[in-house]
C-alpha positions in Angstrom: -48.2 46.9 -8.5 -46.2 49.4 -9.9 -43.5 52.3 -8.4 -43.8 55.6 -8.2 -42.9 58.8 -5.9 -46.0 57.8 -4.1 -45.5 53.9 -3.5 -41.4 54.4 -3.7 -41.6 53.3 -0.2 -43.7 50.3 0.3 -43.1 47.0 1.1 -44.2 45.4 -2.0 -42.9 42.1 -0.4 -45.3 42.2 2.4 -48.0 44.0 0.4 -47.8 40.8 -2.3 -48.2 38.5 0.6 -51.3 40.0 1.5 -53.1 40.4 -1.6 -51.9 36.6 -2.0 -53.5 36.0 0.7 -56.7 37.4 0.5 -56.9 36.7 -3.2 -57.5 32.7 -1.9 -60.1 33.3 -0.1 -63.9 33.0 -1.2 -65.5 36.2 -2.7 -67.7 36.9 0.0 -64.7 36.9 2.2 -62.9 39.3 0.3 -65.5 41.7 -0.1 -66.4 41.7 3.7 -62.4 42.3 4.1 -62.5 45.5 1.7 -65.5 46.6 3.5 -63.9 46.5 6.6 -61.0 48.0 6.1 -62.7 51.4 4.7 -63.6 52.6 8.5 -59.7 52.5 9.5 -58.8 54.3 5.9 -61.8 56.9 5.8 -60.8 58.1 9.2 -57.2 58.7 8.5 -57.8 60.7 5.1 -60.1 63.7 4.8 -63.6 63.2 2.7 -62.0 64.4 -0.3 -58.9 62.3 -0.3 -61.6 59.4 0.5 -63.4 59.8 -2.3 -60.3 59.9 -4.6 -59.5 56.8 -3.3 -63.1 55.5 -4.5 -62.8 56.8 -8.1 -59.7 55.4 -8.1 -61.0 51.8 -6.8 -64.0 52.4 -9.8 -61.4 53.1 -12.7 -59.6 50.2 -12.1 -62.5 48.2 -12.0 -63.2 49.9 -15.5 -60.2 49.5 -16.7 -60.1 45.2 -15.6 -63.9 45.1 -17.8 -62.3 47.3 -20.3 -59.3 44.8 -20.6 -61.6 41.9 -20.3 -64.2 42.9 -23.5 -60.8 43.7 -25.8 -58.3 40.8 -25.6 -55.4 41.4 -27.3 -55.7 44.8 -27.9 -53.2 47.4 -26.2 -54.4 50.4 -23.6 -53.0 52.7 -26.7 -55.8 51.0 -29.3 -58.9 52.0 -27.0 -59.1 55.2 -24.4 -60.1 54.6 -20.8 -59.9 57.0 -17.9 -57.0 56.6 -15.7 -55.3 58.2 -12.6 -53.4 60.0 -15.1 -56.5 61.5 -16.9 -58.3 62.6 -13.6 -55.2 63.6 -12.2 -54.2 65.6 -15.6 -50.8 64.3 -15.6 
């Protein structure tokens, strides 16, 4: 996890403990968990902000495979969408 103006105040302490957490459990266990925490986060954004939060959830998934197919090789050597990019900052 990493800081910014939007995460500058987060408990990264209590966040690590539950990704910790979850990250021992079995697969199946932490997929049900991501599914059912989307109801609680859909209804407290607006659809657009929602589906930000998807792309964003698909790019890092990109990015992991991305990572995964080029060991060894920097971000800088390859381009793959980011935030950043969508976010044209």
């Amino acid at each position: 996890m990493t800081t910014s103006r939007e995460t500058g105040n987060l408990n990264f302490s209590a966040l690590r403990g539950l990704i910790d957490a979850a990250s021992a459990l079995p697969l199946e266990d932490r997929i049900t968990l991501l599914k059912g925490l989307m109801p609680g986060i859909a209804i407290q954004t607006t659809p657009r902000d929602f589906d930000g939060l998807l792309v964003e959830l698909r790019l890092k998934g990109e990015r992991f495979f991305d990572a995964m197919n080029h060991p060894g090789e920097g971000r800088k050597l390859r381009h793959v969408m980011g935030e950043r990019d969508i976010e044209e900052r």
